[in-house]
PDB file of N, CA, C and O in Angstrom:
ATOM      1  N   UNK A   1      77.214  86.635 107.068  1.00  0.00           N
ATOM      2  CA  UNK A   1      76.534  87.314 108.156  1.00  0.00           C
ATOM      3  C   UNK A   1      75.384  86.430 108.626  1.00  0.00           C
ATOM      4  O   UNK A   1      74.691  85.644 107.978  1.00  0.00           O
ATOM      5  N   UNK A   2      75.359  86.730 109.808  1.00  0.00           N
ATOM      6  CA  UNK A   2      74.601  85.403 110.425  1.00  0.00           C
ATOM      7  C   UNK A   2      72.975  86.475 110.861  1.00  0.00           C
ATOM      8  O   UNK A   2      72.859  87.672 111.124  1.00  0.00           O
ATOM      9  N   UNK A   3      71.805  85.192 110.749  1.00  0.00           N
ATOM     10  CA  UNK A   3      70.503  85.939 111.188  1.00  0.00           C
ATOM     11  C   UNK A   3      70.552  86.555 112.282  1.00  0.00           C
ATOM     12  O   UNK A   3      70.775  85.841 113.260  1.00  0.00           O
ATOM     13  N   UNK A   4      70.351  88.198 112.551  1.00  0.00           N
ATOM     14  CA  UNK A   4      69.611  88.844 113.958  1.00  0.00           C
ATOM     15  C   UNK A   4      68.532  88.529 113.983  1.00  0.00           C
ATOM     16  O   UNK A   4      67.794  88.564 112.999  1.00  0.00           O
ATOM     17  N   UNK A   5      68.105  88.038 115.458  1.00  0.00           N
ATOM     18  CA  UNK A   5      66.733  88.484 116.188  1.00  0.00           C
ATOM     19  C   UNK A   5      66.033  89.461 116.426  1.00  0.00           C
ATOM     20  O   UNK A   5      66.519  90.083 117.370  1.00  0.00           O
ATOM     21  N   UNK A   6      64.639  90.162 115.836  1.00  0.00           N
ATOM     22  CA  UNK A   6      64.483  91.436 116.287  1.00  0.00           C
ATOM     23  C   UNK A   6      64.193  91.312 117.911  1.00  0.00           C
ATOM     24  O   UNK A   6      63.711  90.499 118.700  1.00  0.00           O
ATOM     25  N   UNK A   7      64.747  92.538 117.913  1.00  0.00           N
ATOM     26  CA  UNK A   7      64.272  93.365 119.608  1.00  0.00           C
ATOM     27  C   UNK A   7      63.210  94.289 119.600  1.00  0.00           C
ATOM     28  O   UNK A   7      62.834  95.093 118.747  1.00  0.00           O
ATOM     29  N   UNK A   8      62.627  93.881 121.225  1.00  0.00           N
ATOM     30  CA  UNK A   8      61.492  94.594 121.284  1.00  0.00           C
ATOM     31  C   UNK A   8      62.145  96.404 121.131  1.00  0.00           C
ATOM     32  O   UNK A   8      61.403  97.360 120.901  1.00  0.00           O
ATOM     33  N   UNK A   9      63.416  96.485 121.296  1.00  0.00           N
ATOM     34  CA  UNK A   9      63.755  98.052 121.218  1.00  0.00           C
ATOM     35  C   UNK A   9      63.975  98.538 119.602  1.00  0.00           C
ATOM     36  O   UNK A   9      63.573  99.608 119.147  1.00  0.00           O
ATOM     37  N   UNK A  10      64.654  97.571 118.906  1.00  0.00           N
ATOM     38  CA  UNK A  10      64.574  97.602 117.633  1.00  0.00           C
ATOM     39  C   UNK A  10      63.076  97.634 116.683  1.00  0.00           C
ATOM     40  O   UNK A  10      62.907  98.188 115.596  1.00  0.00           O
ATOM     41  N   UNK A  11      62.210  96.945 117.395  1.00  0.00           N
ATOM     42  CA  UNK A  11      60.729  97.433 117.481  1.00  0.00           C
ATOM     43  C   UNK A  11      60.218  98.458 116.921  1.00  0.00           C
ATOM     44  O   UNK A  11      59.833  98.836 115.815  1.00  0.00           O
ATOM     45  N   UNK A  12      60.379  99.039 118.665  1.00  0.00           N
ATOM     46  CA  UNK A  12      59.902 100.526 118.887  1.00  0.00           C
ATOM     47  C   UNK A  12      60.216 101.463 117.810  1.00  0.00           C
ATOM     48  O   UNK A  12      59.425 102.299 117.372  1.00  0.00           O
ATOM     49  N   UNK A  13      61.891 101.205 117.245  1.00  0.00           N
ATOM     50  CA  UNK A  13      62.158 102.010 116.497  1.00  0.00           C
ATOM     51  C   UNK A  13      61.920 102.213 115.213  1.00  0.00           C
ATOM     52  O   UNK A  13      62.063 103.236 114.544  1.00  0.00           O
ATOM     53  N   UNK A  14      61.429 100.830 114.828  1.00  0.00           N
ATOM     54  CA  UNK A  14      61.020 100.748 113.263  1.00  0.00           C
ATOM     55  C   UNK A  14      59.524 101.872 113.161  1.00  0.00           C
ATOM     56  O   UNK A  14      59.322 102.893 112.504  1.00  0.00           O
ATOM     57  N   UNK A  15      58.666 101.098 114.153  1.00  0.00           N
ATOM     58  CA  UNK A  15      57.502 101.714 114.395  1.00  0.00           C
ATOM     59  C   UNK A  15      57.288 102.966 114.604  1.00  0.00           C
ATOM     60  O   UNK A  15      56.463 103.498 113.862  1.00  0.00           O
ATOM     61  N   UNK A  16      57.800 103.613 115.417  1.00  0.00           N
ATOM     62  CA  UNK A  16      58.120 104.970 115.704  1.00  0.00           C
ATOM     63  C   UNK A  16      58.778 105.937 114.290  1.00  0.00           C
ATOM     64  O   UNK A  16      58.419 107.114 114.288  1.00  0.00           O
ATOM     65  N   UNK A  17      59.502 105.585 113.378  1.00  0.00           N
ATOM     66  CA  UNK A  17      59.629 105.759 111.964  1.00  0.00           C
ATOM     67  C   UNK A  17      58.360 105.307 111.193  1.00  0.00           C
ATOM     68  O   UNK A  17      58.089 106.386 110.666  1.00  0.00           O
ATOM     69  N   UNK A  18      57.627 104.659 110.867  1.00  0.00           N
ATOM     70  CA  UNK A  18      56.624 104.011 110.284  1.00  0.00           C
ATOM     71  C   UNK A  18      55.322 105.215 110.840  1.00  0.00           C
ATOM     72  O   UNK A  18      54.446 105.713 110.134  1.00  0.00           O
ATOM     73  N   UNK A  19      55.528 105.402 112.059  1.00  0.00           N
ATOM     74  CA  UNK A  19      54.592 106.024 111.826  1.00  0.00           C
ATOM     75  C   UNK A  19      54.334 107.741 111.799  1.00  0.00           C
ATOM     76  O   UNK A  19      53.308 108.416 111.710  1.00  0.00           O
ATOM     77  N   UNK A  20      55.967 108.128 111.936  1.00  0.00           N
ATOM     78  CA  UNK A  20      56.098 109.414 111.268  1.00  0.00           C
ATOM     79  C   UNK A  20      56.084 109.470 110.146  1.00  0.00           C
ATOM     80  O   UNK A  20      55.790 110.585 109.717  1.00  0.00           O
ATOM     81  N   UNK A  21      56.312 108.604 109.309  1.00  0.00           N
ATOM     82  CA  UNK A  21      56.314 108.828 107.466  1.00  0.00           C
ATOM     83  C   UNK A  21      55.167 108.389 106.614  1.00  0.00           C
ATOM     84  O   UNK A  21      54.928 108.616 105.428  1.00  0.00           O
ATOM     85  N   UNK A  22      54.473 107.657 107.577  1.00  0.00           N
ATOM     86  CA  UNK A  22      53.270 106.899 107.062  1.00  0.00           C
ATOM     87  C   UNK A  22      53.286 105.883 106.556  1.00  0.00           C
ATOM     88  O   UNK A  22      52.314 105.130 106.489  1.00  0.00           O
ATOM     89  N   UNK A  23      54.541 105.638 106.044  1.00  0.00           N
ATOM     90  CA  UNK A  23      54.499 103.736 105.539  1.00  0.00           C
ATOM     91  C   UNK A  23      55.431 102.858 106.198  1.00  0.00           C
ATOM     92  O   UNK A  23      56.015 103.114 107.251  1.00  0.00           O
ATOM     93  N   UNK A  24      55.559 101.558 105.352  1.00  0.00           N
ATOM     94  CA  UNK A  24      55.385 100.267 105.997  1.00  0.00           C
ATOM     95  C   UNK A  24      54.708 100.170 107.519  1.00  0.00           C
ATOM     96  O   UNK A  24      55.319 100.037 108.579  1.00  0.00           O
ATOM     97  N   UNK A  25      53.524 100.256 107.353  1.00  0.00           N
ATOM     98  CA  UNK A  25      52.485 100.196 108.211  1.00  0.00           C
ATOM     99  C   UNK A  25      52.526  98.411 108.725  1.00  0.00           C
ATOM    100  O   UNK A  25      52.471  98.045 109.899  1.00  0.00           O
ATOM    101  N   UNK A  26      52.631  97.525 107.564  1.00  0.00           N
ATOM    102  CA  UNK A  26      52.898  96.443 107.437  1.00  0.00           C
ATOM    103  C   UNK A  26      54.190  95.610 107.868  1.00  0.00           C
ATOM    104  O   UNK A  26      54.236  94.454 108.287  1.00  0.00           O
ATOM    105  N   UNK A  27      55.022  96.339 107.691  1.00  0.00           N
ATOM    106  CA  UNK A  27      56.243  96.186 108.306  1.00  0.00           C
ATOM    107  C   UNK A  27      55.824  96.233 110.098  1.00  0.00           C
ATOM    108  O   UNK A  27      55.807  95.225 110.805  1.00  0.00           O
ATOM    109  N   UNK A  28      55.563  97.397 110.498  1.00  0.00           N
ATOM    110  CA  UNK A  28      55.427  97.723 111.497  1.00  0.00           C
ATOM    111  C   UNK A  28      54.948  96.361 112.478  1.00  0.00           C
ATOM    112  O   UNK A  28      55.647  95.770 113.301  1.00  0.00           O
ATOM    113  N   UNK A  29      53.643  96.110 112.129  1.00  0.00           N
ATOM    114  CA  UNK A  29      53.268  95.174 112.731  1.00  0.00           C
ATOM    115  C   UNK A  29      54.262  93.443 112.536  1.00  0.00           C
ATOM    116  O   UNK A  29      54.173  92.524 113.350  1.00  0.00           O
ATOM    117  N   UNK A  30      54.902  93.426 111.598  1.00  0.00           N
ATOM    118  CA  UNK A  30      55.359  91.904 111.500  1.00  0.00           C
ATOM    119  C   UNK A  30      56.610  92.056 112.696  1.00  0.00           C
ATOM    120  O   UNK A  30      56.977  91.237 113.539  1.00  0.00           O
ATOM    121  N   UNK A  31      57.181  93.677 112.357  1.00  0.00           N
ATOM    122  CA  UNK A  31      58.732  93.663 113.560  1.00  0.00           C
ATOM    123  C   UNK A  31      57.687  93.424 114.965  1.00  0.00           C
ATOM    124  O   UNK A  31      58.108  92.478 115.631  1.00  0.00           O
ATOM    125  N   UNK A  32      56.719  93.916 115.421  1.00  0.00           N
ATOM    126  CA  UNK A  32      56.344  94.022 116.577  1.00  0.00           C
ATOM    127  C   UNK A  32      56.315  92.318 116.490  1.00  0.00           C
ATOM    128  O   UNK A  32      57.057  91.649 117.211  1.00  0.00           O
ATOM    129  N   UNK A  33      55.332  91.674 115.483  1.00  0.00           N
ATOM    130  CA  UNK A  33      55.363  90.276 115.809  1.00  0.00           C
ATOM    131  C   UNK A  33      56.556  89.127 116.035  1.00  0.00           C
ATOM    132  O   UNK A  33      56.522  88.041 116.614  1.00  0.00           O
ATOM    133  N   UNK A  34      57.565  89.790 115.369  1.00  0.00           N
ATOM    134  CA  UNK A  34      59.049  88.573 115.576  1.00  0.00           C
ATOM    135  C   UNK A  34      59.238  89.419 117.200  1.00  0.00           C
ATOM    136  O   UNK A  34      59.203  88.723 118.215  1.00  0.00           O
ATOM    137  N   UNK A  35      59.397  90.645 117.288  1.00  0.00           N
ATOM    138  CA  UNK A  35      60.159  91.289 118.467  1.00  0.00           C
ATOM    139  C   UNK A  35      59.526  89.975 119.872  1.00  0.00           C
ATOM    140  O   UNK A  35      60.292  89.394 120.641  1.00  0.00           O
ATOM    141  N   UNK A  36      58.107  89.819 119.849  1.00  0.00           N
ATOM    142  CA  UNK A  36      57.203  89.198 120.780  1.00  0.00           C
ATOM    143  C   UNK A  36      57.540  87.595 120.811  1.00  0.00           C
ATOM    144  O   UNK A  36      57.733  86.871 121.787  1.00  0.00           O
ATOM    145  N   UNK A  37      57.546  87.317 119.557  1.00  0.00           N
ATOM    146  CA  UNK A  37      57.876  85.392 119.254  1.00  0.00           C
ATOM    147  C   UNK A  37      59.808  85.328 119.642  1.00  0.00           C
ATOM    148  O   UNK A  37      60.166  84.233 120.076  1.00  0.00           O
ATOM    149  N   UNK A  38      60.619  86.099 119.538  1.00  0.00           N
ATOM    150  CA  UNK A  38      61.564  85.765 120.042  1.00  0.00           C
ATOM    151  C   UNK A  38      61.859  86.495 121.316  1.00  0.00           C
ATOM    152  O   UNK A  38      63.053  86.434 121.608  1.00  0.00           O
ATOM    153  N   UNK A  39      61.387  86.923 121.853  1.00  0.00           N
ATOM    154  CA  UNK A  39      61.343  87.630 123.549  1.00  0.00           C
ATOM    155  C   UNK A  39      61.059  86.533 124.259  1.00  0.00           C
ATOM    156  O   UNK A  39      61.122  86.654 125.483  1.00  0.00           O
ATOM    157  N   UNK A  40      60.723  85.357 123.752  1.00  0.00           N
ATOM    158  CA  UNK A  40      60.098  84.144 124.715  1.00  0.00           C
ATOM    159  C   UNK A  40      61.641  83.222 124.281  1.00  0.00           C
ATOM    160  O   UNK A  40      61.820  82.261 125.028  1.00  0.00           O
ATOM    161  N   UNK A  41      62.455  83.367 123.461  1.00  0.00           N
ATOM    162  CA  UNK A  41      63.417  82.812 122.924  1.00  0.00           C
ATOM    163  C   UNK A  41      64.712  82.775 123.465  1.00  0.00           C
ATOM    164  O   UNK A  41      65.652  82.130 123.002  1.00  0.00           O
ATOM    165  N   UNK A  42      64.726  83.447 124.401  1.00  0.00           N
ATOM    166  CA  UNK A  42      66.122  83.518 125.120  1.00  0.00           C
ATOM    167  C   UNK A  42      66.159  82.463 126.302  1.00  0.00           C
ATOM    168  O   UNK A  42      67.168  82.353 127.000  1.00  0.00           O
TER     169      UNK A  42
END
């Protein structure tokens, strides 16, 4: 299986979970950070 790129929609969704349950708060922010560094990647 080959590496995915996160998406800024795949994002939203981690985050949007993260912050109904209260954790990976940390997570949260690194998906927002790949979602942003590969949005310039296409």
């Amino acid at each position: 299986m080959g590496k995915r790129k996160m998406a800024s929609k795949s994002a939203r969704r981690i985050q949007s979970h993260a912050d109904k349950t209260g954790k990976n708060q940390d997570f949260k922010r690194r998906a927002q950070s790949a979602a942003d560094k590969n949005k310039g990647k296409k």
